[in-house]
MARLO-479343 format. One record per atom (N, C-alpha, C, CB): x, y, z; residue number from 1; residue in one letter. Coordinates in steps of 0.1 Angstrom, whole numbers, padded with zeros to 4 digits, always signed. Glycine has a CB too. Example, Ala and Ser with C-alpha at 12.3 -4.5 7.8 and 13.67 -1.06 7.14 Angstrom:
REM residues 2
@c1 +0132 c2 -0057 c3 +0078 resi 1 resn A
@c1 +0123 c2 -0045 c3 +0078 resi 1 resn A
@c1 +0132 c2 -0033 c3 +0078 resi 1 resn A
@c1 +0113 c2 -0045 c3 +0090 resi 1 resn A
@c1 +0128 c2 -0022 c3 +0071 resi 2 resn S
@c1 +0137 c2 -0011 c3 +0071 resi 2 resn S
@c1 +0129 c2 +0000 c3 +0079 resi 2 resn S
@c1 +0141 c2 -0006 c3 +0057 resi 2 resn S
END
This chain:
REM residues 58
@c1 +0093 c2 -0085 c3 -0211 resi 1 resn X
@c1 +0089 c2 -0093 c3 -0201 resi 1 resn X
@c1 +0090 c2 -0087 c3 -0187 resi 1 resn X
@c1 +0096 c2 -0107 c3 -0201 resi 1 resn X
@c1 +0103 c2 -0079 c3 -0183 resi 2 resn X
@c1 +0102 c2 -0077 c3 -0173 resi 2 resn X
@c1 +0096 c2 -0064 c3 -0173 resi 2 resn X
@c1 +0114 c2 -0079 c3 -0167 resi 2 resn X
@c1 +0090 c2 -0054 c3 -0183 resi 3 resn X
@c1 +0078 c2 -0044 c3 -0184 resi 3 resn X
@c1 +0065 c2 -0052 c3 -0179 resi 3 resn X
@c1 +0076 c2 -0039 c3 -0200 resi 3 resn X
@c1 +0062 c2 -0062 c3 -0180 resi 4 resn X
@c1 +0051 c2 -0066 c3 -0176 resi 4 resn X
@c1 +0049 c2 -0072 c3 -0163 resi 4 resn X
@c1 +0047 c2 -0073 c3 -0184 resi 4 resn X
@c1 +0062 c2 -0080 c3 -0159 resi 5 resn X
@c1 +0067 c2 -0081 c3 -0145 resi 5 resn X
@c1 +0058 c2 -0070 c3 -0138 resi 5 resn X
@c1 +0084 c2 -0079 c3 -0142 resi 5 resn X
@c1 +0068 c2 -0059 c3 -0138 resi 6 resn X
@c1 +0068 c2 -0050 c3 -0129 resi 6 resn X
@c1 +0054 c2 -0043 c3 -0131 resi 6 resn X
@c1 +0081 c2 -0042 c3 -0130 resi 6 resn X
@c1 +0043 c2 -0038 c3 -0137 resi 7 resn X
@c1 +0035 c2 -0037 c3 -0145 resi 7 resn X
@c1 +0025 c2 -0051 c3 -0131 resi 7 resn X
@c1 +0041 c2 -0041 c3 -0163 resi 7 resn X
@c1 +0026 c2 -0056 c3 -0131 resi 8 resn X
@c1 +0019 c2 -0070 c3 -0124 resi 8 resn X
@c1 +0019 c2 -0064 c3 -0110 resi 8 resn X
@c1 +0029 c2 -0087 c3 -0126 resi 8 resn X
@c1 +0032 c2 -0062 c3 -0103 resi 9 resn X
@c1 +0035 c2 -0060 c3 -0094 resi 9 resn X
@c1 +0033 c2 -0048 c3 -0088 resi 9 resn X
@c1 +0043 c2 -0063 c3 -0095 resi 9 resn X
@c1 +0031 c2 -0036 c3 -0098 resi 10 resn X
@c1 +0024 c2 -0028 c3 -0091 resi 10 resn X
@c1 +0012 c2 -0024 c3 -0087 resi 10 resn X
@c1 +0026 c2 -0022 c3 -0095 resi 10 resn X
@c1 +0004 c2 -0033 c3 -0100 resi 11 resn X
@c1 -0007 c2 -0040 c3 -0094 resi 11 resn X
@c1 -0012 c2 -0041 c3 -0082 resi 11 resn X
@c1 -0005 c2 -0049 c3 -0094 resi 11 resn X
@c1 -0007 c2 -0053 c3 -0078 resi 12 resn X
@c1 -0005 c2 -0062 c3 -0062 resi 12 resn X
@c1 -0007 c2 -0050 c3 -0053 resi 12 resn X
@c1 +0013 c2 -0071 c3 -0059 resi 12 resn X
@c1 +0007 c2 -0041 c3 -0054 resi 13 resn X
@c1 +0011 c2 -0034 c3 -0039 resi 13 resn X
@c1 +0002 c2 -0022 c3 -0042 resi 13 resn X
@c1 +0030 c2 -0031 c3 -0036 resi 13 resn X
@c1 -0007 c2 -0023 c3 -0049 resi 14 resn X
@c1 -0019 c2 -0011 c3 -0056 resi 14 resn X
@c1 -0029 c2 -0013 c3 -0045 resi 14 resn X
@c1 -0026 c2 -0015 c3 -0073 resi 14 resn X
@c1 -0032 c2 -0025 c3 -0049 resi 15 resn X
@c1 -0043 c2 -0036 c3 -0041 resi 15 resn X
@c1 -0041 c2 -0034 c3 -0028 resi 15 resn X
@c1 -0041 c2 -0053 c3 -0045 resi 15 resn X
@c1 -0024 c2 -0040 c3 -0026 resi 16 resn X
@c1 -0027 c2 -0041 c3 -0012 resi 16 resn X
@c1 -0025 c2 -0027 c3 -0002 resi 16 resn X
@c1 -0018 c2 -0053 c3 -0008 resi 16 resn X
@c1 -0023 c2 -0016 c3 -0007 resi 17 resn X
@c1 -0024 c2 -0001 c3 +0000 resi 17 resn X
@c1 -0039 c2 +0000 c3 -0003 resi 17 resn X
@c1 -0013 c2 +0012 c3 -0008 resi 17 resn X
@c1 -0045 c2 -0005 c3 -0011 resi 18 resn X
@c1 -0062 c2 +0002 c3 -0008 resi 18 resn X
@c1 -0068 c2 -0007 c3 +0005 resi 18 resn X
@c1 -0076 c2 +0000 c3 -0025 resi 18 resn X
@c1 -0062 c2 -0017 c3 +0008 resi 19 resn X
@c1 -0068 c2 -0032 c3 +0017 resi 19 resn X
@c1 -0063 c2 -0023 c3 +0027 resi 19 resn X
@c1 -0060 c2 -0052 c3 +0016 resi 19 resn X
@c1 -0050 c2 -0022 c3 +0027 resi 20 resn X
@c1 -0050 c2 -0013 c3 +0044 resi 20 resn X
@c1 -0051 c2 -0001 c3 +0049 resi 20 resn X
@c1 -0039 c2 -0012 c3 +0050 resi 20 resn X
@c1 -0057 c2 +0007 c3 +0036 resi 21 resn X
@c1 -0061 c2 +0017 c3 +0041 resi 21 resn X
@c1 -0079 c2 +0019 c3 +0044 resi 21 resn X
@c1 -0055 c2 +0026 c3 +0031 resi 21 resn X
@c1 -0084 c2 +0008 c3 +0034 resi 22 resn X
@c1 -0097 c2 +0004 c3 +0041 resi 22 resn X
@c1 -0094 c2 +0001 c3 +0059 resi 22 resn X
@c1 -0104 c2 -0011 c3 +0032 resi 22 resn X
@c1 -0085 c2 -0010 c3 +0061 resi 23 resn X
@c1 -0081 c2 -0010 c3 +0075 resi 23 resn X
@c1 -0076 c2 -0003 c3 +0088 resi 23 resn X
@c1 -0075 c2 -0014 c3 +0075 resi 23 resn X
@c1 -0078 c2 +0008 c3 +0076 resi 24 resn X
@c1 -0066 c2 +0019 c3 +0089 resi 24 resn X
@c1 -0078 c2 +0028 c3 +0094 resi 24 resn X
@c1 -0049 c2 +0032 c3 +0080 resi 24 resn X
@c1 -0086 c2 +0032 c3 +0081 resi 25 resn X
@c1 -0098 c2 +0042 c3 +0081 resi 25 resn X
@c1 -0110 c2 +0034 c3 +0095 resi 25 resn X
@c1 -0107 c2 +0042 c3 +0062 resi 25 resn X
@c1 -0110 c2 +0021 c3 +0093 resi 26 resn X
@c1 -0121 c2 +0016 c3 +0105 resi 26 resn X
@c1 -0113 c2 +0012 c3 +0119 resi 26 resn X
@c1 -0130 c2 +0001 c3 +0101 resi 26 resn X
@c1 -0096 c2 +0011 c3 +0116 resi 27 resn X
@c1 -0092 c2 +0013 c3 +0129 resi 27 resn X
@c1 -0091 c2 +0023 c3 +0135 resi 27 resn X
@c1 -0084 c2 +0010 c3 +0130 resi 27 resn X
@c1 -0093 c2 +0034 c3 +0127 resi 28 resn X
@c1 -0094 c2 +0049 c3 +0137 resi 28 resn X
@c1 -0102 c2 +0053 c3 +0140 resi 28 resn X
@c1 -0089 c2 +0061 c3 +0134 resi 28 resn X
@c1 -0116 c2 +0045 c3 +0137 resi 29 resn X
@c1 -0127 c2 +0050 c3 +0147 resi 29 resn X
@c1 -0129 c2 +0036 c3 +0164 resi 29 resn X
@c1 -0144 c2 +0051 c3 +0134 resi 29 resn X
@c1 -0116 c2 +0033 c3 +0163 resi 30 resn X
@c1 -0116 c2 +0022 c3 +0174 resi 30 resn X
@c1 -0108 c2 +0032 c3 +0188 resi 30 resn X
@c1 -0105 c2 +0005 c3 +0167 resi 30 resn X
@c1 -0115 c2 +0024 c3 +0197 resi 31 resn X
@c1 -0106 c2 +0028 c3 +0207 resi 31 resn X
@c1 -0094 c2 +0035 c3 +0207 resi 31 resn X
@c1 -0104 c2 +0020 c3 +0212 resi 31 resn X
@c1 -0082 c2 +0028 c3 +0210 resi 32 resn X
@c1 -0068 c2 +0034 c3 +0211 resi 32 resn X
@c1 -0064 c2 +0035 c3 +0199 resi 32 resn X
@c1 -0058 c2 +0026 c3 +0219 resi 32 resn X
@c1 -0061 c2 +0033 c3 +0187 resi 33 resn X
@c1 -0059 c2 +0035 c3 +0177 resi 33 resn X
@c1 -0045 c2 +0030 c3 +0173 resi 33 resn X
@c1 -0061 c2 +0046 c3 +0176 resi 33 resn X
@c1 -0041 c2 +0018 c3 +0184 resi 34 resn X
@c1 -0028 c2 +0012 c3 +0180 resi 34 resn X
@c1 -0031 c2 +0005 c3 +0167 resi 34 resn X
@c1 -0021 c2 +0001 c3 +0190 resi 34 resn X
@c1 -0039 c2 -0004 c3 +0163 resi 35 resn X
@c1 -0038 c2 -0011 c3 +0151 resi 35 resn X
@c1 -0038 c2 +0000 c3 +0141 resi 35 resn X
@c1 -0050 c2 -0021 c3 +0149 resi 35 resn X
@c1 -0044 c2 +0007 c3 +0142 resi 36 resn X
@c1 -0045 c2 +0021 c3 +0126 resi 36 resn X
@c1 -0032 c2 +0022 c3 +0126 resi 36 resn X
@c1 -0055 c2 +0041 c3 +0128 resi 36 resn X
@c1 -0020 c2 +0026 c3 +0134 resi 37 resn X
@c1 -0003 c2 +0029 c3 +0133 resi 37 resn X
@c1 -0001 c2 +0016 c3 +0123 resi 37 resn X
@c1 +0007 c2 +0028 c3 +0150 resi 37 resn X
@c1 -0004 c2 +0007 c3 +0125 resi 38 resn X
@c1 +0007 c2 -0004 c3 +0122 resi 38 resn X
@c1 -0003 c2 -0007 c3 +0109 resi 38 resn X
@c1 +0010 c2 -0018 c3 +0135 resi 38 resn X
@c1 -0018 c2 -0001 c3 +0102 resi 39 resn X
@c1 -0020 c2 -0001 c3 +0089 resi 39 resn X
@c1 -0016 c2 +0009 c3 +0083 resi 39 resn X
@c1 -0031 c2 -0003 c3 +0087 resi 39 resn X
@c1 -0013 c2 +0018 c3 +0086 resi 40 resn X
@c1 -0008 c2 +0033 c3 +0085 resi 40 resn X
@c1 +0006 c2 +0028 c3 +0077 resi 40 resn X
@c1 -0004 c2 +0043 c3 +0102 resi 40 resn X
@c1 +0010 c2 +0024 c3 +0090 resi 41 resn X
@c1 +0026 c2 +0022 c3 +0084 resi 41 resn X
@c1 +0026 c2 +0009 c3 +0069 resi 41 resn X
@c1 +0038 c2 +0014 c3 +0103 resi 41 resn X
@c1 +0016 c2 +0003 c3 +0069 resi 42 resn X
@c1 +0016 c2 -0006 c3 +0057 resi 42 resn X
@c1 +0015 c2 -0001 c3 +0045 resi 42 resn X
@c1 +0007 c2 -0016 c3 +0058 resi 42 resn X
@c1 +0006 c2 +0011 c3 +0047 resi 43 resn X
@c1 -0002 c2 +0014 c3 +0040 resi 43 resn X
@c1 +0007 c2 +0028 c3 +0031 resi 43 resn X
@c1 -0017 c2 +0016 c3 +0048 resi 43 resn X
@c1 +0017 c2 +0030 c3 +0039 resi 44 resn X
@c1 +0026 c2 +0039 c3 +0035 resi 44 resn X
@c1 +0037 c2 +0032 c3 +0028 resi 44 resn X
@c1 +0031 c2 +0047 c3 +0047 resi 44 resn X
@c1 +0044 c2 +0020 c3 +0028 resi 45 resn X
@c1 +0053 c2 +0015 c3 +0027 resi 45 resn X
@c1 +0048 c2 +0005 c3 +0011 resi 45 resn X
@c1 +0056 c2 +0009 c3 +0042 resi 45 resn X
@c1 +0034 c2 +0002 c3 +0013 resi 46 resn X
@c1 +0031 c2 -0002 c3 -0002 resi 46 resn X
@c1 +0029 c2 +0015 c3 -0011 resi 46 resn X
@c1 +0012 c2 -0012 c3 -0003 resi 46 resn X
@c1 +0025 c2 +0026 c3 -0011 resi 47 resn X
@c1 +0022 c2 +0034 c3 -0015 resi 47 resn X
@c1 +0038 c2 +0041 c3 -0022 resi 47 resn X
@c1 +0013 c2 +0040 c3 -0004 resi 47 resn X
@c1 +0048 c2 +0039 c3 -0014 resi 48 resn X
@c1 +0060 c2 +0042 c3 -0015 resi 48 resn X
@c1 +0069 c2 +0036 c3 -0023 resi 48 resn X
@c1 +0064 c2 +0042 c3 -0005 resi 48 resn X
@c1 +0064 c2 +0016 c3 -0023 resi 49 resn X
@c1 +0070 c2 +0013 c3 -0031 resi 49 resn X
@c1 +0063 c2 +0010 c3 -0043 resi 49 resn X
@c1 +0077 c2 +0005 c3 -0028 resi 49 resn X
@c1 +0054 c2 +0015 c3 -0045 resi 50 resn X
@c1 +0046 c2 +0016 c3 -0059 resi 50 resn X
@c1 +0053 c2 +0028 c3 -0070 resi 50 resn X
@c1 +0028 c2 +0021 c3 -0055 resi 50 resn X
@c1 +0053 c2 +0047 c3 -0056 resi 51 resn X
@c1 +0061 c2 +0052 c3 -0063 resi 51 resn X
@c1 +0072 c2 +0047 c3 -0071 resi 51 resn X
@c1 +0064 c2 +0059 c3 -0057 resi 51 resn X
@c1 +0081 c2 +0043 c3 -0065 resi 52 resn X
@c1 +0093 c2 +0040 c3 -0069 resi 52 resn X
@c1 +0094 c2 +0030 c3 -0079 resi 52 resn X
@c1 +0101 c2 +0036 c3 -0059 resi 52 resn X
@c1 +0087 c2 +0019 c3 -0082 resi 53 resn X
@c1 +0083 c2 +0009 c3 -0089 resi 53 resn X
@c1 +0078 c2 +0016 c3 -0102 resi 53 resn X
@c1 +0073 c2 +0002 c3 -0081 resi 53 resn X
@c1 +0071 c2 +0028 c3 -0099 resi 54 resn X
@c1 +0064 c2 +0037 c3 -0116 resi 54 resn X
@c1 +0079 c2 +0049 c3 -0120 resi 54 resn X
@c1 +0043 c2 +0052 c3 -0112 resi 54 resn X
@c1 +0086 c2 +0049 c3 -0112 resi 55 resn X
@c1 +0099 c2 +0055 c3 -0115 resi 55 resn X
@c1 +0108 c2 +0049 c3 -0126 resi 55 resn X
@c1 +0107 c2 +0054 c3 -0105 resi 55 resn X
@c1 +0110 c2 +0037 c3 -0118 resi 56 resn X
@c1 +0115 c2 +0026 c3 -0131 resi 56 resn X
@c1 +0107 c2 +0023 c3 -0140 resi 56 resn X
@c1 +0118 c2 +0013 c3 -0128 resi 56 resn X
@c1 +0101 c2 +0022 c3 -0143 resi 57 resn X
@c1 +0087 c2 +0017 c3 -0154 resi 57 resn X
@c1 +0088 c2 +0029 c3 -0166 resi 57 resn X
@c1 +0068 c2 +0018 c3 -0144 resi 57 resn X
@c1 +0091 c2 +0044 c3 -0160 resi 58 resn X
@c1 +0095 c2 +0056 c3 -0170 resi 58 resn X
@c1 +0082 c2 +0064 c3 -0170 resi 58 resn X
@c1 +0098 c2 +0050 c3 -0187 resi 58 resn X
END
């Protein structure tokens, strides 16, 4: 069960690093480019805990 938990969950934070990196890509053709930092930084922080998440998984 908790193989498929986590399995689910990597999922999710799969999903949601492609959502902000679609976000980050059309915030950097914007003006100042503050919003792309702060999808940047989302988009790193799901990507990181996914690594870690397929660490445990084996």
């Amino acid at each position: 069960m908790k193989i498929l938990k986590l399995a689910w969950k990597i999922r999710w934070y799969l999903w949601q690093a492609k959502k902000y990196s679609k976000k980050a890509n059309k915030a950097n053709k914007a003006g100042w480019g503050l919003d792309r930092n702060m999808y940047f930084q989302k988009y790193c922080y799901y990507q990181d805990t996914v690594r870690i998440m397929e660490e445990k998984l084996g």
